[in-house]
C-alpha positions in Angstrom: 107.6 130.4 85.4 108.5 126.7 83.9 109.0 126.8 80.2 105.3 128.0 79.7 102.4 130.5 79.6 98.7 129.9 78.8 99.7 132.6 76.4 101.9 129.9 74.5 98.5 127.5 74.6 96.6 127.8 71.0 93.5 128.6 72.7 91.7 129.0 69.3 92.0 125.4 68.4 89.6 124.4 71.3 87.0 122.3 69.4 83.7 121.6 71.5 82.3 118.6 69.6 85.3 116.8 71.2 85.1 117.8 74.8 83.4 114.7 75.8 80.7 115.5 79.5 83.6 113.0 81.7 86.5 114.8 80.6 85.2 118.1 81.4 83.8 116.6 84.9 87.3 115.3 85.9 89.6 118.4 84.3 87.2 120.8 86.6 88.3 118.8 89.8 91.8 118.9 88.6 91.7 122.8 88.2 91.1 122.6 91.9 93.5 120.5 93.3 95.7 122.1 91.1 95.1 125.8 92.5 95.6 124.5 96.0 99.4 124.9 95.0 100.0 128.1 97.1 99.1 126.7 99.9 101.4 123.3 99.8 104.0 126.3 98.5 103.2 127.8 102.2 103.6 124.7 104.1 106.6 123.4 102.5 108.2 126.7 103.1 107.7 126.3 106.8 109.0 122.4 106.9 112.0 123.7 105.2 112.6 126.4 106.8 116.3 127.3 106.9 117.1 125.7 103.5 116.8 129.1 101.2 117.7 127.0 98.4 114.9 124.4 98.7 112.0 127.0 100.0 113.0 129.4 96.9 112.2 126.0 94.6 109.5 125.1 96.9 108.0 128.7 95.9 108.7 128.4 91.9 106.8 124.8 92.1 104.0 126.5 94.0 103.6 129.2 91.0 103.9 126.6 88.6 101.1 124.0 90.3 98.8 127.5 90.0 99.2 127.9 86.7 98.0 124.3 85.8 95.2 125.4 87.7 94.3 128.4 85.7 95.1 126.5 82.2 92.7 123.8 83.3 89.8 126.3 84.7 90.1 128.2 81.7 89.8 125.0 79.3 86.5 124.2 81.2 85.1 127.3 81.2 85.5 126.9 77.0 84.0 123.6 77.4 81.3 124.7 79.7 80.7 128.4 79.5 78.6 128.5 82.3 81.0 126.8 84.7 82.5 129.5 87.4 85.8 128.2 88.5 85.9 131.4 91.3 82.5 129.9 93.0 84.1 126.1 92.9 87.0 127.2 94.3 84.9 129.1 96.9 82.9 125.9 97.3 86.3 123.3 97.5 88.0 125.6 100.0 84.9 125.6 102.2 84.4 122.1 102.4 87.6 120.1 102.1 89.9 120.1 105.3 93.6 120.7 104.4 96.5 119.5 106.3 97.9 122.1 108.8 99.7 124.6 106.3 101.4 126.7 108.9 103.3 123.3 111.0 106.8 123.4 111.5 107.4 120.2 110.9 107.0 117.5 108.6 103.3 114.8 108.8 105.8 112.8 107.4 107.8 112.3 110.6 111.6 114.4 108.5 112.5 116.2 105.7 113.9 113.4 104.0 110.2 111.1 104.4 108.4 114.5 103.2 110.8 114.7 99.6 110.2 111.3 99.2 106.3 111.6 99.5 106.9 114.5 97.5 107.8 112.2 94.4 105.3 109.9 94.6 102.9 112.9 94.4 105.0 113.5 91.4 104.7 109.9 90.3 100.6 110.4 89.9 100.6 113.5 88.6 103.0 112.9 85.7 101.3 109.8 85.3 98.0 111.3 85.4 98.3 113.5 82.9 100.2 111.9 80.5 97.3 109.3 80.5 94.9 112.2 79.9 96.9 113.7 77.0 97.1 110.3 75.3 93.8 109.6 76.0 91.6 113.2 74.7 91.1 114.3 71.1 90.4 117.3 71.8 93.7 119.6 70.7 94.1 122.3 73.7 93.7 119.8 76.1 96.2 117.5 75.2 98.8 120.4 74.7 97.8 121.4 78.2 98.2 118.1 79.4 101.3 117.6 77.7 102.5 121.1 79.2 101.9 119.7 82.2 103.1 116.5 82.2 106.2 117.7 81.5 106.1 120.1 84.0 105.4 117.2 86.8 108.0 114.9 85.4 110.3 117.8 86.2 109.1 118.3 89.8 109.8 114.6 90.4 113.9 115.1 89.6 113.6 118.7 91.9 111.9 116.8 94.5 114.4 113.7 94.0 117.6 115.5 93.8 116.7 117.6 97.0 115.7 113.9 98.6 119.3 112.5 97.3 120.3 115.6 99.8 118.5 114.8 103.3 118.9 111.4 102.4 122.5 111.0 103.8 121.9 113.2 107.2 118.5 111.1 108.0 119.7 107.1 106.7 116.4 106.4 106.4 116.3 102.3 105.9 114.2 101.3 102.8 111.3 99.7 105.2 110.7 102.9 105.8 111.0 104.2 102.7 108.7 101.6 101.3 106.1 102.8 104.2 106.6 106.5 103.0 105.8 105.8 99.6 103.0 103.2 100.6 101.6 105.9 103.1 101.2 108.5 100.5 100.1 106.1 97.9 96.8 104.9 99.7 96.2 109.0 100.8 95.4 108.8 97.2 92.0 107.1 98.4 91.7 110.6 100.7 88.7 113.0 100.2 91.0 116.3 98.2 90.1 114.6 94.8 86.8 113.0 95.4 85.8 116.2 97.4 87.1 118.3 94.2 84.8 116.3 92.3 81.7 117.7 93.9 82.2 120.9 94.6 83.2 121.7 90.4 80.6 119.4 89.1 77.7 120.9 91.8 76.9 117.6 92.8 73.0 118.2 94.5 72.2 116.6 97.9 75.1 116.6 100.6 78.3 115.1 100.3 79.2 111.6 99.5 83.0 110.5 99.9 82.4 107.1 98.0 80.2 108.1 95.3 82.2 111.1 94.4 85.6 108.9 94.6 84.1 106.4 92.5 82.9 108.7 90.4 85.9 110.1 89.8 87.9 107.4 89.9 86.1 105.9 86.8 86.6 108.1 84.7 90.0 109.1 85.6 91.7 105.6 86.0 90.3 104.4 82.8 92.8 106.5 81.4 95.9 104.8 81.5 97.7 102.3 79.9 100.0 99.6 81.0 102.8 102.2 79.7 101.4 104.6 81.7 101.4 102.6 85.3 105.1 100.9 84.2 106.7 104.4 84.2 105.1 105.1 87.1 106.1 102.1 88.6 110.1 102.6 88.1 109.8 105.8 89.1 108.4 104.9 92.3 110.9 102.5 92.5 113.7 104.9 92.3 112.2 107.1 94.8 112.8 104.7 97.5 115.9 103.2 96.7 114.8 100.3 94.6 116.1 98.7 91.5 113.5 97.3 89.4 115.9 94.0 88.4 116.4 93.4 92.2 113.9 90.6 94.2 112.6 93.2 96.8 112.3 95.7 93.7 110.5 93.0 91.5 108.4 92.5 94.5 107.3 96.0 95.1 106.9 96.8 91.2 104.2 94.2 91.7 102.6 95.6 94.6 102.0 99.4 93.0 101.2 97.7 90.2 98.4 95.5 91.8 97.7 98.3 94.2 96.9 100.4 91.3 94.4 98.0 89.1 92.6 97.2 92.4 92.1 100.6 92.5 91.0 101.2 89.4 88.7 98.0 89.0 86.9 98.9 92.5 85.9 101.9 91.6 84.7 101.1 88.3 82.4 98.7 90.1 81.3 101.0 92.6 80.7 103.4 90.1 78.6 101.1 88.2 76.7 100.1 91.2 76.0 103.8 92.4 
């Protein structure tokens, strides 16, 4: 499974003192999304059906999208020994709506458009928690962080080369490309991560989309640095086609880029106003 266990993490390092209350708030959501990995494993198996030799890698990223789950419930429960991840889970699957696991077919419209939303998932995740590991003091998480970092920049190039694939058989243009990567960009304003949010942190009263994004959005966001979101940047840019040193590639560098500290400034002042 990957190059890792949570037996390889050096559990007995965990120090409390630097387990600061936001960190612990956002790596509970994380935990959740993260378990949700079977399920994606399920539906990618059906969109790919046919093509043993993406479904059987479809199912190893599935395993390995668990696991992160179960390093990062396990952290929190060090960090918050009263936190049930089992009753969260309970609480997240309940209330949060997936996509239709068992279609046939792609939401993306082909293969090809689902491999390239694929990476950009890839792209935020890598991103994501490469920020977090450069940003925590606290030992175990950054080795998990960096674990799994690792682990998502290595999902991008599965999902990539298996793109480079379709790619050919589909000759989809770049618009459309773009709107792909766009498309799954913006679903990063959807309700899986806010809606993780409140069911780890047992938010009282009923749920509220943008409270719980902003309030997760602030503190994750604040995370990265410009080296962070350049990465990301190229490596949405190669995703669709793009070279960075080319006008349309200069041009849509700027727009993740800008896309990205809207983002984040929005919902640090919706956070602040809340």
């Amino acid at each position: 499974m990957g190059n890792w266990t949570l037996d390889d993490i050096n559990w007995g390092a965990f120090d409390v003192s630097k387990a600061d209350l936001d960190t612990v708030r956002i790596i509970k959501a994380a935990s959740l999304v993260e378990s949700n990995g079977d399920l994606y494993g399920r539906y990618l198996a059906n969109v790919f059906d046919g093509d043993e030799l993406f479904v059987a890698a479809a199912w190893q990223w599935a395993r390995e999208e668990v696991q992160h789950g179960e390093a990062l419930a396990k952290w929190s429960t060090l960090a918050d020994p009263g936190w049930n991840f089992d009753i969260a889970r309970t609480r997240f699957c309940e209330g949060y709506q997936q996509v239709d696991m068992e279609t046939a077919s792609s939401v993306r419209g082909s293969r090809c458009a689902e491999l390239i939303a694929r990476c950009i998932v890839e792209v935020g995740t890598s991103s994501y928690y490469s920020a977090l590991a450069d940003s925590t003091d606290e030992p175990v998480l950054k080795q998990i962080c960096k674990q799994i970092a690792a682990d998502e920049f290595r999902h991008y190039k599965l999902f990539y080369e298996h793109m480079k694939r379709y790619e050919a058989d589909e000759s989809l243009n770049i618009v459309a490309r773009i709107k792909v990567a766009l498309g799954r960009m913006a679903e990063g304003e959807d309700d899986e991560l806010a809606y993780a949010y409140y069911a780890a942190n047992e938010i009282e009263g009923p749920y509220d989309r943008k409270a719980c994004s902003a309030a997760h959005g602030s503190r994750a966001l604040s995370r990265y640095q410009p080296g962070h979101i350049k990465l990301a940047t190229n490596m949405t840019m190669k995703a669709v086609g793009l070279k960075p040193q080319s006008r349309l590639g200069s041009w849509f560098g700027r727009v993740v880029w800008r896309l990205f500290d809207w983002r984040r400034s929005r919902m640090m002042k919706q956070a602040e106003a809340i």
